[in-house]
C-alpha positions in Angstrom: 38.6 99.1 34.9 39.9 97.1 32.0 39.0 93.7 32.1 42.1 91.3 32.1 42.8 87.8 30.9 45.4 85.7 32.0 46.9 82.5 30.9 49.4 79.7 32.1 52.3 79.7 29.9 51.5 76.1 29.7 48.1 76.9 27.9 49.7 78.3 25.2 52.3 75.5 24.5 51.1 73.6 21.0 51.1 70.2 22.0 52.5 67.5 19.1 49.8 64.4 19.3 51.0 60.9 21.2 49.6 59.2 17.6 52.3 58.6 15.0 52.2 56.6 11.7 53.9 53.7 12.6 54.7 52.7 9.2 56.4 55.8 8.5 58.4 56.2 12.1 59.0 53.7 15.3 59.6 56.0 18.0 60.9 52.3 20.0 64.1 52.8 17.7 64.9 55.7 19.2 64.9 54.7 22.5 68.2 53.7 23.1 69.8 57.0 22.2 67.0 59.0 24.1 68.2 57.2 26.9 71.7 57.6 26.6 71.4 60.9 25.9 69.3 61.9 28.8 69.7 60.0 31.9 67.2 60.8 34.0 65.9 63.9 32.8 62.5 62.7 31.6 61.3 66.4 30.8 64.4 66.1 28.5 63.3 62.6 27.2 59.5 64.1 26.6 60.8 67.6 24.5 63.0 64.9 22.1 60.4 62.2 21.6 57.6 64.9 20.8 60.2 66.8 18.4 60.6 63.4 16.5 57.3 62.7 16.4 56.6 66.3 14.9 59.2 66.1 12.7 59.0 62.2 11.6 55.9 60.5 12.3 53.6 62.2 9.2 50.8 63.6 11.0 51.5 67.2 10.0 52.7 68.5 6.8 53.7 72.1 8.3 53.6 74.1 11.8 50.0 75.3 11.0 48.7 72.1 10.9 49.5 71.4 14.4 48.7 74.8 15.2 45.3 74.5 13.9 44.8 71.8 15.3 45.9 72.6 18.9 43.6 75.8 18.4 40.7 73.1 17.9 41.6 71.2 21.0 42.9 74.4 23.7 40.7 76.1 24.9 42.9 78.4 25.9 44.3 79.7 22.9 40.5 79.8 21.1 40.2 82.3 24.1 42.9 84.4 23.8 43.1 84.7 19.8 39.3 84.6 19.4 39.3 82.4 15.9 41.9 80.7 14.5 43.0 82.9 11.6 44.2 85.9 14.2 45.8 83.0 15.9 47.6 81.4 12.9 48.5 85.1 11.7 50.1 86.5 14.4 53.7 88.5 14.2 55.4 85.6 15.7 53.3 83.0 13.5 54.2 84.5 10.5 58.6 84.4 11.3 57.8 80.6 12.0 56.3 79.7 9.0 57.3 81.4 6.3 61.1 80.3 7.2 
């Protein structure tokens, strides 16, 4: 019998880090419109605030910074991909990137 690993989708989420430059981006002036915008859908609120803080708050120049660095920190994904280069290279890496 083969042997099988399995994984939580969750696992292989890349998580954007809580840690912004604050002199670059304010997440607080946001706020408002996250709220309005949402309601009461905090897993809504959660998906916008870390897309912002990807996007705005200087941290990572490009997607495989964060995904290198989620590789460093999951050990999830250094167990399915092995090392990070097959990780960072993968098919569906690759359409991300190089858009």
């Amino acid at each position: 019998m083969v042997d099988q690993m399995r994984f939580q989708n969750q696992d292989l989420v890349l998580r954007v880090s809580n840690t912004a430059k604050t002199s670059v981006f304010d997440i607080n002036d946001y706020e408002p419109f996250i709220e309005a915008l949402c309601g009461n859908r905090h897993y809504q609120k959660d998906a916008i605030r870390a897309v912002l803080r990807y996007f705005l708050g200087g941290r990572y120049s490009n997607l495989r910074e964060l995904a290198e660095e989620n590789y460093r920190s999951n050990h999830a994904l250094a167990e399915r991909f092995g090392m990070v280069d097959p990780f960072v290279k993968t098919r569906f890496w690759r359409k991300i990137v190089n858009r």
